[in-house]
C-alpha positions in Angstrom: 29.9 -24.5 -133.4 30.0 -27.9 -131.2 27.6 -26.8 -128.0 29.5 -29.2 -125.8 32.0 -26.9 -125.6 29.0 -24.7 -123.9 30.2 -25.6 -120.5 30.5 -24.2 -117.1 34.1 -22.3 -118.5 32.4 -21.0 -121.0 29.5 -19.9 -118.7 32.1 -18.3 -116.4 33.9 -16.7 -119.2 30.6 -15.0 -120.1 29.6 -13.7 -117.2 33.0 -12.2 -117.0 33.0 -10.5 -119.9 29.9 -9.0 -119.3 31.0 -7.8 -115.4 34.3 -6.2 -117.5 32.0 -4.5 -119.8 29.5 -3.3 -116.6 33.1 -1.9 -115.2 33.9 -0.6 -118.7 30.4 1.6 -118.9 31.2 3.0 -115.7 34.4 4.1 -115.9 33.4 5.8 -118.9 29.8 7.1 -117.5 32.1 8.6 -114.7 34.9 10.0 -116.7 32.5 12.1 -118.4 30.0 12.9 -115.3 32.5 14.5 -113.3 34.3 16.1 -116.0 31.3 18.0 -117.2 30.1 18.5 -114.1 29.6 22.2 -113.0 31.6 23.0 -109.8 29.4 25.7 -109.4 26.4 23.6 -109.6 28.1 20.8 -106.9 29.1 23.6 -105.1 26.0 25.1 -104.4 24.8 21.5 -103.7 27.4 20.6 -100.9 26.7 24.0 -99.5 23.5 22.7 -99.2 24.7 19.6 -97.3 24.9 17.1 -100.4 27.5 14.7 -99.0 28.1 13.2 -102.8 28.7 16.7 -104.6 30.8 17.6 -101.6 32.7 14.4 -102.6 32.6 15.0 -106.3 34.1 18.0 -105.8 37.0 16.5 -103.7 37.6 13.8 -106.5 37.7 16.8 -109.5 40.3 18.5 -107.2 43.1 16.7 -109.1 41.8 16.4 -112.8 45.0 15.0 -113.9 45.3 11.9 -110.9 41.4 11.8 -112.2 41.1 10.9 -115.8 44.6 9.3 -115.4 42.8 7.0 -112.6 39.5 6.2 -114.9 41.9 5.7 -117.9 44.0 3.2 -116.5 41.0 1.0 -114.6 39.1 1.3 -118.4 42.0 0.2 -120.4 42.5 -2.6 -118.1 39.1 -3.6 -118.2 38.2 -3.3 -121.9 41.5 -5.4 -122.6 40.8 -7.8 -120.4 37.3 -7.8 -121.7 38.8 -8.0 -125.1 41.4 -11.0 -124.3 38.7 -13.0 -122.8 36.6 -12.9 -125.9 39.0 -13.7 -128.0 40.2 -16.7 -126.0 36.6 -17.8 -126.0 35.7 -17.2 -129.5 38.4 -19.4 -130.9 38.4 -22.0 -128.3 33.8 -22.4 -130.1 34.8 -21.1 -133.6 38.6 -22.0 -134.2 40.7 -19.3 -136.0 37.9 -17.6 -137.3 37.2 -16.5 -134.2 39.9 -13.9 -133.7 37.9 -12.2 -136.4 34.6 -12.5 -134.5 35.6 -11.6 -131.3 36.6 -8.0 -132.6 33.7 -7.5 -134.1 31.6 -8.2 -131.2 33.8 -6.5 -128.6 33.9 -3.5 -130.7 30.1 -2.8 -130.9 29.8 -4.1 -127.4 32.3 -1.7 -126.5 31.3 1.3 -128.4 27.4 0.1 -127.8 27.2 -0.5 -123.8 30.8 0.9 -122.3 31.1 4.1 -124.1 27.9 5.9 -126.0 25.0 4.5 -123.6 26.8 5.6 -120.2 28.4 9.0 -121.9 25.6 9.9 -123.1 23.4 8.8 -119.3 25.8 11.0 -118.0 26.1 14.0 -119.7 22.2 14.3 -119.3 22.8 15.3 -116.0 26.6 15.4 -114.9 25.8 16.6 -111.5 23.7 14.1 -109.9 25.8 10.9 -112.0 29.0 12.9 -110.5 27.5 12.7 -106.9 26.8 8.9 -107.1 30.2 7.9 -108.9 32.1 10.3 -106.7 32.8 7.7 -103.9 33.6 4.4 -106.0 35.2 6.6 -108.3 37.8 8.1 -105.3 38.7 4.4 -103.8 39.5 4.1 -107.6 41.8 7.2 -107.4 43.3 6.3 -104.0 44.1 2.5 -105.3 45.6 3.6 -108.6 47.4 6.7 -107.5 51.0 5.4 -107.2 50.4 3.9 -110.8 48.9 7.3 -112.1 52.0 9.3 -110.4 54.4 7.4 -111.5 52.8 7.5 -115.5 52.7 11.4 -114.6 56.4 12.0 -113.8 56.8 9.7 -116.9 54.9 11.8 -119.6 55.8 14.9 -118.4 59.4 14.0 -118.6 58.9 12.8 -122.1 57.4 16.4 -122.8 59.8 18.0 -121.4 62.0 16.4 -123.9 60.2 18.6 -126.5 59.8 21.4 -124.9 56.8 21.5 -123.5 55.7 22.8 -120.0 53.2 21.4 -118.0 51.1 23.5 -115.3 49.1 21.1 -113.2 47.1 24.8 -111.5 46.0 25.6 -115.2 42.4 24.7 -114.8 42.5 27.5 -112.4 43.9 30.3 -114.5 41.3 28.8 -117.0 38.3 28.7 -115.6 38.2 32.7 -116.1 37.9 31.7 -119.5 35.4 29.3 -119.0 33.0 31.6 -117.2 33.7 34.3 -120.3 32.7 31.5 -123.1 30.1 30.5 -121.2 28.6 34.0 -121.4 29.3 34.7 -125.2 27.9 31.1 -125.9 24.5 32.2 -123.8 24.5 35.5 -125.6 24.9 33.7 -129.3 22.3 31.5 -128.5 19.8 34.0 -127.1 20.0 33.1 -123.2 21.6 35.9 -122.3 21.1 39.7 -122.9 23.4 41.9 -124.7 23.0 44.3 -121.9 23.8 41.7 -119.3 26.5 40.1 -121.1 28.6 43.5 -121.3 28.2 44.0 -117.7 29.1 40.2 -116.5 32.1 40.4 -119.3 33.4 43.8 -118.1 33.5 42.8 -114.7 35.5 39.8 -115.7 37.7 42.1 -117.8 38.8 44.2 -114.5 42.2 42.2 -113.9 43.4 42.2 -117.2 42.8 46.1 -118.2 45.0 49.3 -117.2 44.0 52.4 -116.4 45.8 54.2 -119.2 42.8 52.5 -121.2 40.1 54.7 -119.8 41.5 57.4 -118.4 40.4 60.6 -119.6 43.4 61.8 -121.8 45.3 64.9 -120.3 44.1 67.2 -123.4 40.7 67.1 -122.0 40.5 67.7 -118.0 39.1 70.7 -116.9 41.7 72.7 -114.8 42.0 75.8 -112.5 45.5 77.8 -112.3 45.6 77.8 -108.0 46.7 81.9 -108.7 43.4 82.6 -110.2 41.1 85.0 -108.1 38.9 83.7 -105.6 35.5 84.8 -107.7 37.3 83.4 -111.1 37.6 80.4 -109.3 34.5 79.7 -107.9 32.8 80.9 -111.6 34.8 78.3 -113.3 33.8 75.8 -110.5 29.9 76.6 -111.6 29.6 76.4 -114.9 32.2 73.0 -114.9 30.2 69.9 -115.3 32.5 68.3 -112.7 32.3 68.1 -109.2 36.4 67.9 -108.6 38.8 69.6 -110.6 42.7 69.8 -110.1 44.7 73.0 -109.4 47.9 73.6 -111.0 50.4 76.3 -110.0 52.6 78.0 -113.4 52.5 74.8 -115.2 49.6 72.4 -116.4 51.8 69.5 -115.6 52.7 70.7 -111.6 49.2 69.7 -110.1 49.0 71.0 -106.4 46.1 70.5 -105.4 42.1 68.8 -106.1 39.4 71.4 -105.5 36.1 69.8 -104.7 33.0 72.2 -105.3 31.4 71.9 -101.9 35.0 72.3 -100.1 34.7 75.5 -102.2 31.6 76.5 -101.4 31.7 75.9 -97.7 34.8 77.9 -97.6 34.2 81.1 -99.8 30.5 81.0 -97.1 32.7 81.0 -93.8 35.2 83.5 -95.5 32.2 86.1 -96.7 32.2 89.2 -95.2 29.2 91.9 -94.4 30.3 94.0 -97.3 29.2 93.9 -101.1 31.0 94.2 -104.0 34.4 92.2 -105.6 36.6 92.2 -102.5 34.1 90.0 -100.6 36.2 87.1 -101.3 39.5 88.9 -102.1 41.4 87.2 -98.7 40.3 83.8 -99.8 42.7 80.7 -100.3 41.9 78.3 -102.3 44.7 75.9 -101.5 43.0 76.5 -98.3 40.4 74.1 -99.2 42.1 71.9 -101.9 42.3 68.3 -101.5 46.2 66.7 -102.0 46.3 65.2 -105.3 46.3 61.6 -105.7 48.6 60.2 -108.2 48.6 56.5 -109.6 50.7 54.8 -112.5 48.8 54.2 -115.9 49.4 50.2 -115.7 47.6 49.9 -112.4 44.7 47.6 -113.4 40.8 48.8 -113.2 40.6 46.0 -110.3 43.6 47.2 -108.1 42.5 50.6 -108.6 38.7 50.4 -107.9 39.8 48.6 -104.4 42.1 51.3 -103.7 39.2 53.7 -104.5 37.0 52.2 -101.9 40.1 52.0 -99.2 41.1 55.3 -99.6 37.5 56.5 -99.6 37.8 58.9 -102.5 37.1 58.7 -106.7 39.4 61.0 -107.9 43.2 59.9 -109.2 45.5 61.4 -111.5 47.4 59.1 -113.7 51.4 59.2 -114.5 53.6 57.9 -116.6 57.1 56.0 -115.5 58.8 59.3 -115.9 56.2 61.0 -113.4 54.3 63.0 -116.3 50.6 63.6 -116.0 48.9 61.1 -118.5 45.3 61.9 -117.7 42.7 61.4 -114.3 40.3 58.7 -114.1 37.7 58.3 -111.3 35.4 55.1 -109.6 32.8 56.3 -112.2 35.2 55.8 -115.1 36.0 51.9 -113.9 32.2 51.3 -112.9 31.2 52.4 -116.2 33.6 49.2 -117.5 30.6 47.4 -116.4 27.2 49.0 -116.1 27.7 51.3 -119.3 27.8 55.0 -119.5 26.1 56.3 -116.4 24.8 60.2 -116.7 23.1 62.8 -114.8 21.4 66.3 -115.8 25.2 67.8 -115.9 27.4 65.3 -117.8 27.8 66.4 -121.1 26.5 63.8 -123.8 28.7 61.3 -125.2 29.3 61.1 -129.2 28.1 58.1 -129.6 28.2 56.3 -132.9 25.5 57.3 -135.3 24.1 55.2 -138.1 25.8 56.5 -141.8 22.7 56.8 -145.1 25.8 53.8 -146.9 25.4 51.8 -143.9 28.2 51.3 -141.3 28.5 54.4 -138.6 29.8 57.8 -137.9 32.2 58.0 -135.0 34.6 60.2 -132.9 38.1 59.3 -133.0 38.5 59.7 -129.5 35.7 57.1 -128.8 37.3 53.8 -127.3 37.1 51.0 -129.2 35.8 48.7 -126.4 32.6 51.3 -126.5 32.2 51.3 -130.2 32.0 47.2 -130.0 29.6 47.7 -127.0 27.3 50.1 -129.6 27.7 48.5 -132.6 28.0 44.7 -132.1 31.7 45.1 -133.6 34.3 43.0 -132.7 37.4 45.4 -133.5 40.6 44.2 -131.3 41.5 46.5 -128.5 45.4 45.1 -128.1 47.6 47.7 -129.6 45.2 50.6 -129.3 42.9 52.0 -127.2 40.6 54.6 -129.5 39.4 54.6 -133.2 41.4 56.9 -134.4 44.4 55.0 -132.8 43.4 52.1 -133.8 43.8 53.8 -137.6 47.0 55.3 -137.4 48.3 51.5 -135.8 46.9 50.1 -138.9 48.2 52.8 -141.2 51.6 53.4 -139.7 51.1 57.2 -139.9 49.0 60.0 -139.4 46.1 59.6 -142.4 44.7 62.5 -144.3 41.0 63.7 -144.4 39.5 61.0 -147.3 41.9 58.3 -146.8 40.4 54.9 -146.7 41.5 51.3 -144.9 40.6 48.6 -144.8 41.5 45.8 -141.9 40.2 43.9 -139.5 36.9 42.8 -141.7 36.0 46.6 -141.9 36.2 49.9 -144.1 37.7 52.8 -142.1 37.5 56.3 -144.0 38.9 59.4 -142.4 36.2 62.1 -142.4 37.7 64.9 -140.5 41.3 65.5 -138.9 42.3 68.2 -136.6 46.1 69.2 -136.4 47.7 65.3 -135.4 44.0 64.2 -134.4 41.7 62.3 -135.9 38.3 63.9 -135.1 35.9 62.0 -137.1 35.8 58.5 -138.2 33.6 56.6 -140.8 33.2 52.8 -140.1 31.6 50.1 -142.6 31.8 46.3 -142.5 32.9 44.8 -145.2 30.8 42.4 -147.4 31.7 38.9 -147.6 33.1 38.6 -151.1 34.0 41.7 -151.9 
């Protein structure tokens, strides 16, 4: 090394390199701040009158004008950084200095422009995105019709293979996000089982039908609209319900919704002075019947819980595309989607699974398998099928006998009980790793 060749260039050259590799660390300090920066977290802050997290949040707007932005201003630096070195090192050290200069610039580099800022930032993304949100945006605003013009470029080149690009993703994502977030908090014990299912379910709203919950036609209470008055208002009693649908000659024509205090408060006005069974013999009880309320199986629990609330009632019969009854479902049904089974002293207990002497549990086939994962810890998919036993004879392709085993989805499934075309009793079991 000849140090007369220490002069004011080289001085200058220095100095330089270490101002490229300042710019360097904060491009890649800011790259990471604001993208791990929680928007709810800035959010809150701006709301709160923090001028830089409103600003951060402005900036993040655009991800893709963003990291395309920080990229470029980096790549310039760090080769610039790079080609100064290099013209340095071999004007001290001759050809050998090629060599040196790449090993210096690299642990430079990887030392004081990319770990030591990334990791500064990611320590606390919110407040490094609030104070690298306004350099950060003249940055944006200077490179932008660079950035757009290297957009149009690469996402003509992907069209070329077929691939689509959606610049409102990170919206349709962030759903996602939110649910990962809360499955992540649950694995690592932050959050509650209990208050995981009710944050997930809510999230789950949009996506779900309510063909999915509905109670299945087999099972609603009805009451023919031709039955007597007294028949009627016994049946009313010793139901569970408070609202149950009249029918006229066929299950399937529904005429009416008869709710028990409608019924009630009539049968009192109609009463009359005399005893005996023709107290209520002139009574109507279309007289006091509610219309019925049909809605289509695919409506989703979120369009059909606002629709609830509009149309100030909790009661809906679903129907298929043809216009056959499929079931009813109420506000209950879709607010049990997220607080769990709610019950009073007259709902009739659930079967809920029960814990098997081999391990594994007991089960109706009519339970849903979104409840059985909520009770067991299961993760059985819900795609193609809605209840356990459904989700068996989906598997099976066909209706299984009683003592017919399968096994899929990382669990035993054994048929215990069938009734006619009805699977009424399920035995579950994980299966050992292994085995």
């Amino acid at each position: 090394m000849d140090l007369t060749m220490l002069d004011a260039a080289f001085w200058m050259t220095s100095a330089a390199i270490f101002g490229l590799l300042v710019l360097s660390g904060f491009f890649s300090g800011s790259e990471t701040a604001l993208t791990a920066a929680s928007r709810g977290k800035l959010r809150a802050q701006a709301d709160k009158g923090a001028k830089g997290a409103q600003k951060a949040l402005d900036v993040t707007e655009d991800n893709e004008r963003l990291i395309g932005s920080v990229l470029l201003g980096n790549n310039l630096v760090n080769i610039l950084a790079t080609s100064l070195a290099t013209a340095l090192f071999t004007r001290v050290f001759g050809e050998s200095g090629v060599a040196l200069a790449t090993l210096v610039m690299t642990g430079l580099v990887l030392v004081f422009a990319e770990v030591l800022p990334k990791t500064y930032a990611i320590t606390n993304p919110e407040s490094a995105a609030a104070r690298v949100a306004k350099p950060i945006s003249a940055v944006v605003l200077i490179f932008s019709p660079v950035v757009s013009f290297v957009r149009m470029l690469v996402r003509g080149m992907l069209r070329l293979f077929g691939v689509q690009t959606d610049p409102d993703s990170h919206f349709l994502a962030l759903k996602d996000e939110i649910a990962g977030a809360i499955a992540l908090g649950h694995v690592e014990g932050a959050v509650e089982k209990e208050d995981r299912d009710r944050l997930l379910g809510a999230l789950d709203l949009g996506e779900r039908t309510v063909e999915e919950i509905m109670l299945h036609r087999s099972k609603i209470e009805m009451i023919d609209a031709d039955t007597p008055p007294r028949d009627v208002l016994e049946a009313c009693l010793k139901s569970p319900h408070t609202r149950l649908p009249l029918y006229r000659d066929d299950p399937e024509n529904i005429v009416g919704v008869i709710h028990a205090k409608d019924l009630l408060r009539g049968m009192y006005a109609e009463r009359v002075d005399a005893l005996g069974d023709t107290e209520f013999a002139a009574f109507d009880v279309m007289g006091v019947a509610m219309e019925p309320y049909f809605v289509p199986e695919t409506t989703t629990l979120d369009d059909q819980m606002r629709q609830f609330l509009r149309r100030q009632t909790h009661f809906a019969l679903v129907v298929d595309e043809y216009g056959a009854l499929q079931g009813l479902i109420t506000l209950e049904d879709i607010l049990e989607e997220i607080v769990g089974e709610i019950t009073d002293e007259f709902d009739q207990s659930e079967n809920a699974p029960v814990k098997s002497k081999e391990g594994g549990w007991v089960v109706d086939g009519g339970m849903t398998i979104r409840d059985f994962n909520r009770s067991t810890e299961c993760n059985l998919p819900d795609d193609e099928a809605n209840t356990m036993a459904g989700l068996v004879i989906h598997e099976a392709q066909m209706i299984p006998t009683a003592g017919q085993v399968f096994s899929f989805h990382g669990h035993r499934f054994e048929v215990v009980a069938r009734k006619d075309n009805r699977l009424s009793t399920l035995k579950v079991r994980p299966l050992r790793r292994g085995l």
